[in-house]
ZADRENLO-969076 format. One record per residue (C-alpha): x, y negated, z; residue number from 0. Coordinates in steps of 0.001 Angstrom, whole numbers, always signed. Example, Ala and Ser with C-alpha at 12.3 -4.5 7.8 and 13.67 -1.06 7.14 Angstrom:
BEGIN
(atom (+12300,+4500,+7800),0)
(atom (+13670,+1060,+7140),1)
This chain:
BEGIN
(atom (-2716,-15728,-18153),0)
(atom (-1383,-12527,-17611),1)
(atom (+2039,-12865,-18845),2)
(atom (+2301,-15974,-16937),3)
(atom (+777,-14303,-13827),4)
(atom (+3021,-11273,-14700),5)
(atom (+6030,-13119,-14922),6)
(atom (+5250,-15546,-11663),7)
(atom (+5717,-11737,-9882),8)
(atom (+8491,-10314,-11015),9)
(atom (+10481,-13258,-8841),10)
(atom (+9317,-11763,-6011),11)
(atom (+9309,-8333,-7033),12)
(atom (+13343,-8789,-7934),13)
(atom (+14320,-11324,-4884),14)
(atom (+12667,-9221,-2261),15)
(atom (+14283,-6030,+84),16)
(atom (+11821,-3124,-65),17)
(atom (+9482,-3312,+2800),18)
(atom (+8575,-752,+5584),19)
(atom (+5282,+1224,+3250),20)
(atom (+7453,+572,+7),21)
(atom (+10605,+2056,+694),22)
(atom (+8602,+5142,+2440),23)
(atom (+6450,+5764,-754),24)
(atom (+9438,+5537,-2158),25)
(atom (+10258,+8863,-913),26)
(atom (+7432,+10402,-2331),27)
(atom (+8288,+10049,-5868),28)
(atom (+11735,+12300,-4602),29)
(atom (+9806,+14872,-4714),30)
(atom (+6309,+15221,-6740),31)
(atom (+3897,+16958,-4773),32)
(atom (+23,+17334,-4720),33)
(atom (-773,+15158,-1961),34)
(atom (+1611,+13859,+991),35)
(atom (+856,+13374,+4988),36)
(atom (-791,+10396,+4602),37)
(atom (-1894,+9547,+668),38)
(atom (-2368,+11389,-2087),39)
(atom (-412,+11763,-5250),40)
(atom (-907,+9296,-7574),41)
(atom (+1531,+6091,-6418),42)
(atom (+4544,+8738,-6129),43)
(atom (+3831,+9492,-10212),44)
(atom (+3343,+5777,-11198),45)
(atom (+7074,+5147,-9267),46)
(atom (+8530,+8190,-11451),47)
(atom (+6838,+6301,-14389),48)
(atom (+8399,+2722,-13280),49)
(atom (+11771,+4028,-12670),50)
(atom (+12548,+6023,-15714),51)
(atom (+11944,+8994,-13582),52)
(atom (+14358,+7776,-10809),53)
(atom (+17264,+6601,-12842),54)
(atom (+16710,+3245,-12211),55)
(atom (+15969,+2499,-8578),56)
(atom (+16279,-876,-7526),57)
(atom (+13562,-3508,-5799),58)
(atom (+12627,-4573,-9169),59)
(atom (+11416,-1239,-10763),60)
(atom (+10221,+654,-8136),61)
(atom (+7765,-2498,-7759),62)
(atom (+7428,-2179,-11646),63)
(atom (+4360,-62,-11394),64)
(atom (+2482,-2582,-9152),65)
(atom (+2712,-5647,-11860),66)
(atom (+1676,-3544,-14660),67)
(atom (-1204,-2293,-12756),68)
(atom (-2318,-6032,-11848),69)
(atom (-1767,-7012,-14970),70)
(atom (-3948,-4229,-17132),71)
(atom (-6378,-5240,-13583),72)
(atom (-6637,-8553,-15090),73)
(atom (-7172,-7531,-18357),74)
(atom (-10219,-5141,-16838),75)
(atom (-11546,-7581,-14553),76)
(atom (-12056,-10211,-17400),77)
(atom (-13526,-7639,-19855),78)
(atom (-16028,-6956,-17195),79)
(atom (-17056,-10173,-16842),80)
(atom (-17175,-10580,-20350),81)
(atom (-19914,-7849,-20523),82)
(atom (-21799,-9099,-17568),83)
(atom (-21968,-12803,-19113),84)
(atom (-19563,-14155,-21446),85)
(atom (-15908,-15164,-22218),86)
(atom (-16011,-17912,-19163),87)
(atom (-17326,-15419,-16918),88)
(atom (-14311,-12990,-17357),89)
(atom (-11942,-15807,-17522),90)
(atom (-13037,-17176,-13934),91)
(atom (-13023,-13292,-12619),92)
(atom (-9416,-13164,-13888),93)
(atom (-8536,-16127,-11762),94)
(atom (-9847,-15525,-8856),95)
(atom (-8453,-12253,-9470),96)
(atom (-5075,-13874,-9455),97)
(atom (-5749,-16014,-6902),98)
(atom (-6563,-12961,-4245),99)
(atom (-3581,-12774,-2050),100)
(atom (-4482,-8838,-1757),101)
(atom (-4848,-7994,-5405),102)
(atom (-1799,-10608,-6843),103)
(atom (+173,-9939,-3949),104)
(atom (+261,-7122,-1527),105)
(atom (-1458,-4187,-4559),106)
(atom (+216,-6618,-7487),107)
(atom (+3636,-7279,-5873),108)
(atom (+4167,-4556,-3745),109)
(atom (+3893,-729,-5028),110)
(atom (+937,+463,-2658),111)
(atom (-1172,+2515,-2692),112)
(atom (-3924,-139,-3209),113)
(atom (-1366,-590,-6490),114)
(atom (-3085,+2162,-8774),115)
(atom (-6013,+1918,-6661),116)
(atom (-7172,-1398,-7650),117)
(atom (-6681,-853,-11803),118)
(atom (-8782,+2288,-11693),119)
(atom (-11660,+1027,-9063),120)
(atom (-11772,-2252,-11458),121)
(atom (-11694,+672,-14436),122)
(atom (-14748,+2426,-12593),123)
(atom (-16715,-818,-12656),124)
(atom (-16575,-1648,-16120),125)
(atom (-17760,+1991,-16745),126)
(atom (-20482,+1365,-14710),127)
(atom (-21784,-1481,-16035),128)
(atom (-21182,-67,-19642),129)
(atom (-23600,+2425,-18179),130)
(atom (-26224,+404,-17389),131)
(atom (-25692,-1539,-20453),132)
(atom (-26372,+1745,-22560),133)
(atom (-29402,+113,-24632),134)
(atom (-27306,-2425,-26283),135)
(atom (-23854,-198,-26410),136)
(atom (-23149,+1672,-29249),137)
(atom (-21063,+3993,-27550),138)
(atom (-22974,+6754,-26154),139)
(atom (-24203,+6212,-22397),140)
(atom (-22670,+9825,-22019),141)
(atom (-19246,+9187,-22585),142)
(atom (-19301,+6399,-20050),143)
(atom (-20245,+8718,-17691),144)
(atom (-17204,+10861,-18424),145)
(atom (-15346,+7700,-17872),146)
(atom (-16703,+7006,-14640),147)
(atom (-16144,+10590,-13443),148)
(atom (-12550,+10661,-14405),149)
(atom (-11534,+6958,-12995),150)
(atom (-12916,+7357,-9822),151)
(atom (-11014,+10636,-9556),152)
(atom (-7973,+8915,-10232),153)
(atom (-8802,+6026,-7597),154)
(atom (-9509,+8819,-4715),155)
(atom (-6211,+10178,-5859),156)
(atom (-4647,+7246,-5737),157)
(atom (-6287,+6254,-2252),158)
(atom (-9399,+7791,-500),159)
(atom (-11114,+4889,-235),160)
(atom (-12160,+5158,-3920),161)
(atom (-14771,+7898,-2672),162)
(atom (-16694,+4885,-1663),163)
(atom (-16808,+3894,-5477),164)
(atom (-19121,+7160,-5669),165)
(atom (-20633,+6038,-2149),166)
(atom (-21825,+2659,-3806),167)
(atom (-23219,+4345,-7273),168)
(atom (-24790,+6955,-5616),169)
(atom (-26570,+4184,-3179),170)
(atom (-27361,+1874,-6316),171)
(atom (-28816,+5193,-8526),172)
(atom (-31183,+6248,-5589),173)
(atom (-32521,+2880,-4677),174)
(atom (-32566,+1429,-8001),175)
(atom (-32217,+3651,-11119),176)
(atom (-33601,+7362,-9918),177)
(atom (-34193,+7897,-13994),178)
(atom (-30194,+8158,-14209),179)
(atom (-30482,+11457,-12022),180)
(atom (-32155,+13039,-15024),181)
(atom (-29178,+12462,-16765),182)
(atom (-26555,+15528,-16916),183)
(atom (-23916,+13583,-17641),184)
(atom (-24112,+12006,-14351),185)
(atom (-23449,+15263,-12759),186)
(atom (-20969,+16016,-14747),187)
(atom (-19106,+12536,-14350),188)
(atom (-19577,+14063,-10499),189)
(atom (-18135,+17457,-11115),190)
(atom (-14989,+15638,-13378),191)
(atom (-14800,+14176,-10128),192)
(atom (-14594,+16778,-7691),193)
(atom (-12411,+19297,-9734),194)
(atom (-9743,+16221,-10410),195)
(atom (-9456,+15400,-6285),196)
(atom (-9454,+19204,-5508),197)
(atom (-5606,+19154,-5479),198)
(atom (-6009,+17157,-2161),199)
(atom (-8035,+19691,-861),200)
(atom (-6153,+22703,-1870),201)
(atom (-2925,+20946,-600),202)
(atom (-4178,+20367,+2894),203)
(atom (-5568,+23825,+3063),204)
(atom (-2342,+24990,+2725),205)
(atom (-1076,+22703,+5605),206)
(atom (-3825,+23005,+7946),207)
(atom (-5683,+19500,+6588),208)
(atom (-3272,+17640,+8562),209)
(atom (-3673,+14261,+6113),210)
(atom (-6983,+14388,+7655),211)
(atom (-6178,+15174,+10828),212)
(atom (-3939,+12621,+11119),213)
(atom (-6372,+9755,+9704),214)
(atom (-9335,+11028,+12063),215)
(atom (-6885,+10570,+14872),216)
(atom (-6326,+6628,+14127),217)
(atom (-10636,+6262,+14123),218)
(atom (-12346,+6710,+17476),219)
(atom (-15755,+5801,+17381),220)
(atom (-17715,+4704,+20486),221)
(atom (-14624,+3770,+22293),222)
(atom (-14343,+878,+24065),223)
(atom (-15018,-1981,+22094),224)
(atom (-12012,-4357,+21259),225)
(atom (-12688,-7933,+20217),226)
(atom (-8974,-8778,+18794),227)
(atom (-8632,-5912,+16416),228)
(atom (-12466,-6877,+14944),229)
(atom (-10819,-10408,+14618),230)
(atom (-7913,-9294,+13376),231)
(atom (-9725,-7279,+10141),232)
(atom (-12381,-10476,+9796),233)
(atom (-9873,-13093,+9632),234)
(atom (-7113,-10829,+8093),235)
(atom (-9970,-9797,+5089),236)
(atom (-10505,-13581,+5018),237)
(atom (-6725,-14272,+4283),238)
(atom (-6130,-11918,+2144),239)
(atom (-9573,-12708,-82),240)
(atom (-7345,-15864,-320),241)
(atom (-9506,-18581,+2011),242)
(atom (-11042,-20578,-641),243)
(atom (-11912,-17329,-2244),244)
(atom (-13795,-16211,+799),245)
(atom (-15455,-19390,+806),246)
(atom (-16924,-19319,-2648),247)
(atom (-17886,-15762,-2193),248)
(atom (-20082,-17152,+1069),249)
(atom (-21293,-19673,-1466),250)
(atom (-22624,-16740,-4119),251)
(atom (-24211,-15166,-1195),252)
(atom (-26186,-17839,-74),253)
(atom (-27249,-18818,-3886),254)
(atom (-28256,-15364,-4138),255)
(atom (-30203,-14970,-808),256)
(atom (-32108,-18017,-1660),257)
(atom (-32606,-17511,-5409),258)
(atom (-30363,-20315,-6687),259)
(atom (-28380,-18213,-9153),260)
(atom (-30883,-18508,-12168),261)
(atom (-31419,-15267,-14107),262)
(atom (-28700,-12355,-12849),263)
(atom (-27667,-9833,-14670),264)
(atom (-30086,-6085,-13977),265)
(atom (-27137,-4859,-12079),266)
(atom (-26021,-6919,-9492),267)
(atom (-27256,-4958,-6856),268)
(atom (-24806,-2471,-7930),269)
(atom (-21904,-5279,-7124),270)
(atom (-23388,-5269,-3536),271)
(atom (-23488,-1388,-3462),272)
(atom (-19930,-1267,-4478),273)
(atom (-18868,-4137,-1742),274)
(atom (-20909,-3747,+1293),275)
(atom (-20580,-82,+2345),276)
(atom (-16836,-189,+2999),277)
(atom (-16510,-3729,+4679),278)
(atom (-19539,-3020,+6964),279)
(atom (-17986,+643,+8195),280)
(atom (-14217,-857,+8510),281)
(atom (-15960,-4000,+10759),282)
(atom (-17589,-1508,+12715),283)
(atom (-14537,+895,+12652),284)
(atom (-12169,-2057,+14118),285)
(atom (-14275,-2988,+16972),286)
(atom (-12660,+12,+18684),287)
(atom (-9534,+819,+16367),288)
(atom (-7072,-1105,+14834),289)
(atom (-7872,-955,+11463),290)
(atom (-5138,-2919,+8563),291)
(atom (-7307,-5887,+6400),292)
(atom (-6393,-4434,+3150),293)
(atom (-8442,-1380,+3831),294)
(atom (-11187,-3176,+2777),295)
(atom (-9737,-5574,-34),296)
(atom (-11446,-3154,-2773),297)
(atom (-14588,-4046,-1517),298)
(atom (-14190,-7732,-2521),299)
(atom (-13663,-6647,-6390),300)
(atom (-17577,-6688,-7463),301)
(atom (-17990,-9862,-5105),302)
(atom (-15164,-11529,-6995),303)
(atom (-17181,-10734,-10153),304)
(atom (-20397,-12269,-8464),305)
(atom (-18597,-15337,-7659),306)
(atom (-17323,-15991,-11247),307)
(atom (-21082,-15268,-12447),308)
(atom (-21822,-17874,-9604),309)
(atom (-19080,-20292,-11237),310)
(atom (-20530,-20387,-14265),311)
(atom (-24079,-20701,-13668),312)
(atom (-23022,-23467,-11443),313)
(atom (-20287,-25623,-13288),314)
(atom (-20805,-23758,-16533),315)
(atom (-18149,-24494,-19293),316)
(atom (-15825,-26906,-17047),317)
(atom (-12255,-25784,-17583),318)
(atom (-11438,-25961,-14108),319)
(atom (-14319,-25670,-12336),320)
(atom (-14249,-26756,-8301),321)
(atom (-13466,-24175,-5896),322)
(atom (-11062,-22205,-8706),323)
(atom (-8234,-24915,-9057),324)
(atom (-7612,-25177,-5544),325)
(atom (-7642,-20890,-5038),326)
(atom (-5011,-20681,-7397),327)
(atom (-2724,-23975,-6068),328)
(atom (-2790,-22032,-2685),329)
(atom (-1969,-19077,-3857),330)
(atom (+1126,-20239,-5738),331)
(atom (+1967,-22594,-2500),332)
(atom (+1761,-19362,-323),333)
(atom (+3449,-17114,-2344),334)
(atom (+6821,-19622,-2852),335)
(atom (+6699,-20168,+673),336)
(atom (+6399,-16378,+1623),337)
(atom (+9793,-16003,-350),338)
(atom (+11353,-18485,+1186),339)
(atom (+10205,-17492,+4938),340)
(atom (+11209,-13794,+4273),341)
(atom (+14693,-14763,+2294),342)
(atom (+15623,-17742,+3953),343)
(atom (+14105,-18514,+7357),344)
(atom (+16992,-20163,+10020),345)
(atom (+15749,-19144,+12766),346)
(atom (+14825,-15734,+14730),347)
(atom (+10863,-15399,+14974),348)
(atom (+11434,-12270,+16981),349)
(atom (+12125,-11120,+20587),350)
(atom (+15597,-12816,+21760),351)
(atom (+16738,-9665,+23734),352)
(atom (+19617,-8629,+22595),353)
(atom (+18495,-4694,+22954),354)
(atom (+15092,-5589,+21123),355)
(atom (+16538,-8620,+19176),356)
(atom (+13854,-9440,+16222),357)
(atom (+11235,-6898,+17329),358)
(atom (+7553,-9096,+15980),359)
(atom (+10018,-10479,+13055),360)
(atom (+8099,-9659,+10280),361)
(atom (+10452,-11259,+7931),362)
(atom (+12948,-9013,+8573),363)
(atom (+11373,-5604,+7180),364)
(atom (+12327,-7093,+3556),365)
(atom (+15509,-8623,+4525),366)
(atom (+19301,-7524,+5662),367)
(atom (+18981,-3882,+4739),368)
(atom (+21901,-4450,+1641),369)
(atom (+23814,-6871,+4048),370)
(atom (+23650,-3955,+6197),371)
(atom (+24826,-1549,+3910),372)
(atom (+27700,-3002,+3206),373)
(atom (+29314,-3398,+6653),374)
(atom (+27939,+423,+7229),375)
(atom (+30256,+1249,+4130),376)
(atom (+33187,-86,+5563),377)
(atom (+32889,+1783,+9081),378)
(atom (+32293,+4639,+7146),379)
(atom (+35686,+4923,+5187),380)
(atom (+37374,+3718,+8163),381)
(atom (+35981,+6594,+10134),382)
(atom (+36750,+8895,+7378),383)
(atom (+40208,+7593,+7084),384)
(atom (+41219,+7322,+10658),385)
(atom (+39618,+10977,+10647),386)
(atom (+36999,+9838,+13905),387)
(atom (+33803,+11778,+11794),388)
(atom (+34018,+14863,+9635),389)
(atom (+33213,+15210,+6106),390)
(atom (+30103,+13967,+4589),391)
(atom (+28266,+13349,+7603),392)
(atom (+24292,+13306,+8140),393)
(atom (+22460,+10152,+8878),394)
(atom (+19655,+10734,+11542),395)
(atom (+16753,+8745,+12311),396)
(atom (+13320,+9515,+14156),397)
(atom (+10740,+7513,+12953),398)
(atom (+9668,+7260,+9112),399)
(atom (+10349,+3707,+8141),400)
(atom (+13918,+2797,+9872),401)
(atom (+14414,+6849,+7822),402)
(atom (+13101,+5504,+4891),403)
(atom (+14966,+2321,+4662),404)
(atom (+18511,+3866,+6268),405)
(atom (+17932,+6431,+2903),406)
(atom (+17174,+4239,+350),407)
(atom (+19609,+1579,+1310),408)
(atom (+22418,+3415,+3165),409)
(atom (+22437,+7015,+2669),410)
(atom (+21663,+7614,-1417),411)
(atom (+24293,+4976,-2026),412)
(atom (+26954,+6849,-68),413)
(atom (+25855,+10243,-1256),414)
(atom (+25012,+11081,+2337),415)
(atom (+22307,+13344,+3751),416)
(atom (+19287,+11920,+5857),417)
(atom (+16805,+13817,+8727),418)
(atom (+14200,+12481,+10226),419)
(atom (+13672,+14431,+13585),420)
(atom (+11011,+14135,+15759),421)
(atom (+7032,+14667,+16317),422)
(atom (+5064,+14717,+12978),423)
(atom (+3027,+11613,+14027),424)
(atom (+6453,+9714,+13982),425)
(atom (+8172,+11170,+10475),426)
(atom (+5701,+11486,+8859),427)
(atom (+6493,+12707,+5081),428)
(atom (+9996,+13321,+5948),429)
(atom (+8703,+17160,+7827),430)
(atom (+8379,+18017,+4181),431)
(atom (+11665,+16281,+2828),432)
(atom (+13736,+17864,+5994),433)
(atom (+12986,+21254,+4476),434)
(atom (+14324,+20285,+830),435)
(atom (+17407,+19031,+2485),436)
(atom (+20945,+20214,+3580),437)
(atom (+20426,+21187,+7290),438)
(atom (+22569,+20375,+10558),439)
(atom (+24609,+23017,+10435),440)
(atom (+27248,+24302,+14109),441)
(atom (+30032,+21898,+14054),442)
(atom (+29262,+19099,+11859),443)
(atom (+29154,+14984,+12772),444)
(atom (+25966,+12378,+12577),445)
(atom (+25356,+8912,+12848),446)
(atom (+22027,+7978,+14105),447)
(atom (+21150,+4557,+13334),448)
(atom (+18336,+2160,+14266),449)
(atom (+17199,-1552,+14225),450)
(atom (+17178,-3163,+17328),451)
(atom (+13638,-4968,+16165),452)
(atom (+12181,-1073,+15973),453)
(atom (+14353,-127,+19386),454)
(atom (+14800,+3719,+19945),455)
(atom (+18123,+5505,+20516),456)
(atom (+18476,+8720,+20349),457)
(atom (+16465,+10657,+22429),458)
(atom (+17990,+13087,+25534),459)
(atom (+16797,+16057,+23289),460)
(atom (+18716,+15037,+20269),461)
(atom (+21977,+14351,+22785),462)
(atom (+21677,+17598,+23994),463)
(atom (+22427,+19274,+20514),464)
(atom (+25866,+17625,+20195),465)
(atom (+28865,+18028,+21972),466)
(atom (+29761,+14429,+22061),467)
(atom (+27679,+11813,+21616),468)
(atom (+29738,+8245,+21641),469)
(atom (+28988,+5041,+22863),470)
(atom (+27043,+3100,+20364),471)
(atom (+28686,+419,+18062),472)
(atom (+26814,-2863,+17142),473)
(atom (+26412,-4557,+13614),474)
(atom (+24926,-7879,+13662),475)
(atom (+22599,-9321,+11058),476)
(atom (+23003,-12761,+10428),477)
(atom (+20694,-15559,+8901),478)
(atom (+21920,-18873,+8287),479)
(atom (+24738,-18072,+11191),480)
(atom (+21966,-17105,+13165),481)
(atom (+21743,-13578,+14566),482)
(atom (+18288,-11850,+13966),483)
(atom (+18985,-8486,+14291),484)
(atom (+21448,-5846,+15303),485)
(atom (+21999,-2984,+14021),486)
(atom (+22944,-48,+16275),487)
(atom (+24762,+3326,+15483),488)
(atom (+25893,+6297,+17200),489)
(atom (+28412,+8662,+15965),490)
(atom (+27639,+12222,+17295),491)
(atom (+30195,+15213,+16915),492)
(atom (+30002,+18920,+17059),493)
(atom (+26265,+20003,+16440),494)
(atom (+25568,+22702,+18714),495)
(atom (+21941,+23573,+18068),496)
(atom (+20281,+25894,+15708),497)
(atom (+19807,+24838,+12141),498)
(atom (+16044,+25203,+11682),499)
(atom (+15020,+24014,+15055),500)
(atom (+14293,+20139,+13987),501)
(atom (+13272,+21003,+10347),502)
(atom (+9360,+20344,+10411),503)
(atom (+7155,+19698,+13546),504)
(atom (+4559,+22093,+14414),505)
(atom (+1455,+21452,+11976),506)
(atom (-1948,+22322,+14131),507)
C-alpha cells in the first residue's frame, strides 16, 4: 500500500507548478535558520534533505520530502493500530489515512509544513500508546517517554500546533492517569521538550518575537462574530477529512456515546484528548477570524484511529469493509480530477478584467509560471541586446508569494537578483533574505513584475526611487487559446535612492 500510494503521488508531485506556500518555503531552505517569520525550522531542513542540499530543485524534489513523510506516516499509523488491536486495525487506519485529502494530499503531496508535522504527531501517538501499554512492553516505559519528549519537539518545530500534542497528554494524564506524574521520566520527556523548541524562542528574542506577533495579529477574540469563516473551517475540515471519512468518524462517535463499540482499548480517551482540544479552539477561533481548514487536520489523526477500531469491531475481517472502499474511490476520483482542473482547465474561473484578469483562479497558482518564464527570457536578451536595461538587472516584487514564485521560476534561472520591498506583513521572510542579497545600488535598472490575478503595480514610493519608470509591457498567459492571466512588467532605470533604505521593515 504504500508504494502504490507513494507512487499514485509522485504524478502529481512531478506534473504540478509549485504553489503559492510551496515555492515560499522554498525560500527557507536558501538559507537555514532557527526559525523564520511565520514557521519554524524544520520543513526548510527536510527540503535541503529532498533536494540533495539544493542541487536538484525542481517540482518533483522539493515535494520529495512530503511523500516520504506520508509514506513512513502510513507505515506509523498502521503500526499504531496494530498495537491498539490487531493487523486489520492498522490496515484500515492506513487507508483511511490515504484516503484523507489533508494527509495524502495537501501534507503528502505538497511540502508543508503540516508535511513533517503529520509523521512526527503520528510518531508521538504511537509513543503514547506504547506508554500506556508499558505492562505488556518489554521495552522500558522510560524510554518511551524519551520518545515522546523528543517527537513532539520535532512536531512544534515543525509547526506549533504540535504543542497541542502536549496539550492533549497533559489533559489525558490529569483526568485519567495522575500515577504517570510520579513518573520522572515524564518530566523529563517534558524538559527534552522544552530545551529542543528553545531555538524558536531564542530566535524571536532576537527579533522582537515577531513570529508571534504576527500570528496573534491574524486571532481576535471577541470580535464580531462571522458566520462564513465558521462555515468555511466546518465544511473545509469536512472536505479535507475526505467526506465519507467525516462521516464514519460521526459514526464512531455515536457508537461510542451510546456504548456500541464493545470492549475499547484503556486509552481511548487519550484519542479524544489528542483530537478535541484543537478543533474546538480553531471553531471557536473562526467565528471571528478567518482561520485555513488544515489548521486543524492533525486533530483528526487519533479519530482516524478510532474509526478503524470502529471498522473492525463493526465489519470485522471483511476485506473491504463499507464506508472504506468508497473513501478511497473518491479520493483517487478527486485527486485525477484536481490535476486535470489545475493543468488543463479551458476556461478562465477568474475575474474577466483585463487589469485583474484571473484574480479567484485558484488553478492558476500551480500553473503558467514556466510558460512565463520563457517569454520573460526572451524580453530579457532582447533588452540586453538592444541595450534598453543595464547589466544584470534586479527583479522587484512586494508581496511574498508573486516574490517567491518570480525567484524560483524567473530570477534563479537567469542568474538574476530578487527584493521584495514593502511592509513586513506583506514580505514576509524575504526582510531576512533582502539583507543576504546584492542591494539596489545609484544607477542600476529593475523590472518589477506582477500577476494580474494578485494586481499591484508598483507603488508611488517605489517610482519615486527611479529616474524613469516606463510604461508597463503585457505577457499573456494562455490556456487552451484562452487567456487567463497576464502578466505585467515594468522596466525601471536609474535607482536614485539609498541602498539600505528598503532592506528590512521596521520589526516592533
Amino acid at each position: 500500500m504504500i508504494l502504490i500510494s507513494s507512487g499514485f503521488r509522485m504524478l502529481p508531485a512531478a506534473l504540478l507548478e509549485l504553489g503559492n506556500d510551496e515555492v515560499y518555503y522554498r525560500e527557507y531552505a536558501l538559507h537555514l535558520q532557527w526559525n523564520y517569520f511565520d514557521h519554524p525550522p524544520v520543513l526548510a531542513l527536510l527540503i535541503r534533505l529532498s533536494t540533495f542540499n539544493l542541487h536538484l530543485q525542481n517540482e518533483f524534489f522539493i515535494r520529495l520530502g512530503a511523500i516520504v513523510c506520508a509514506g513512513l506516516s502510513t507505515w506509523v499509523i498502521y503500526q499504531t493500530g496494530c498495537r491498539i488491536r490487531n493487523a486489520y486495525t492498522g490496515w484500515i487506519a492506513a487507508l483511511l489515512f490515504t484516503a484523507s485529502f489533508y494527509t495524502s494530499v495537501i501534507a503528502g503531496i505538497f511540502i508543508l509544513p503540516d508535511s513533517p508535522e503529520v509523521l512526527c504527531w503520528l510518531l508521538s501517538i504511537y509513543g503514547m500508546v506504547r506508554i500506556l501499554e508499558a505492562g505488556n512492553s518489554k521495552t522500558p516505559r522510560s524510554l518511551y517517554f524519551i520518545f515522546v519528549g523528543i517527537t513532539i519537539g520535532l512536531c512544534v518545530m515543525s509547526k506549533i500546533h504540535g504543542i497541542f500534542l502536549w496539550l492533549g497528554f497533559g489533559g489525558y494524564i490529569l483526568f485519567h492517569r495522575r500515577d504517570l506524574l510520579k513518573n520522572p521520566f515524564l518530566w523529563l520527556s517534558v524538559l527534552i521538550t522544552l530545551i529542543l523548541i528553545s531555538p524558536i524562542y531564542f530566535w524571536n528574542l532576537e527579533n522582537h518575537f515577531i513570529t508571534y506577533q504576527y500570528h496573534q495579529a491574524r486571532i481576535v477574540a471577541w470580535a464580531k462574530p462571522d458566520p462564513d469563516h465558521f462555515l468555511q473551517q466546518a465544511l473545509g475540515s469536512v472536505f479535507y477529512c475526505n467526506p465519507v471519512n467525516f462521516i464514519l468518524y460521526v459514526l464512531m462517535l455515536y457508537a461510542l456515546i451510546r456504548r456500541r463499540m464493545g470492549a475499547l482499548p484503556r486509552f481511548y480517551p487519550l484519542f479524544l484528548w489528542l483530537s478535541f482540544p484543537l478543533i474546538s479552539i480553531l471553531l471557536w477561533v473562526s467565528l471571528f477570524n478567518e482561520t485555513l481548514p488544515h489548521w486543524s487536520g492533525p486533530a483528526y489523526l487519533s479519530l482516524m484511529l478510532m474509526a478503524a477500531l470502529y471498522v473492525d469491531y463493526k465489519w470485522s475481517l471483511k476485506t473491504w469493509p463499507p464506508w472504506v472502499k468508497p473513501a478511497v474511490v473518491l479520493y483517487l476520483i478527486t485527486v485525477v480530477l484536481g490535476v486535470a482542473f489545475i493543468r488543463f482547465l479551458p476556461f478562465p474561473m477568474g475575474s474577466k478584467d483585463q487589469k485583474t484578469l484571473g484574480k479567484g483562479d485558484i488553478s492558476l497558482d500551480m500553473s503558467g509560471w514556466k510558460d512565463f518564464a520563457v517569454k520573460f527570457d526572451s524580453l530579457y536578451q532582447e533588452d540586453l541586446l538592444k541595450g534598453r536595461m543595464g547589466a544584470s538587472p534586479t527583479i522587484i516584487s512586494d508581496y511574498w508569494f508573486p516574490a517567491s514564485h518570480l525567484d524560483f521560476y524567473i530570477a534563479s534561472p537567469n542568474h538574476l537578483n530578487l527584493l521584495a520591498i514593502g511592509p513586513l506583513n506583506d514580505i514576509h521572510h524575504f526582510a531576512w533574505l533582502n539583507k543576504r542579497r546584492p542591494r539596489l545600488t545609484k544607477g542600476s535598472d529593475a523590472y518589477f513584475i506582477y500577476p494580474s490575478n494578485y494586481y499591484g503595480p508598483p507603488k508611488a514610493s517605489l517610482k519615486k526611487d527611479f529616474t524613469l519608470v516606463e510604461d508597463s509591457v503585457t505577457i499573456p498567459a494562455y490556456k487552451f487559446k484562452k487567456r487567463v492571466r497576464n502578466f505585467i512588467i515594468y522596466r525601471m532605470h536609474d535607482y536614485t535612492g539609498f541602498p539600505d533604505e528598503y532592506l528590512i521593515p521596521e520589526i516592533k
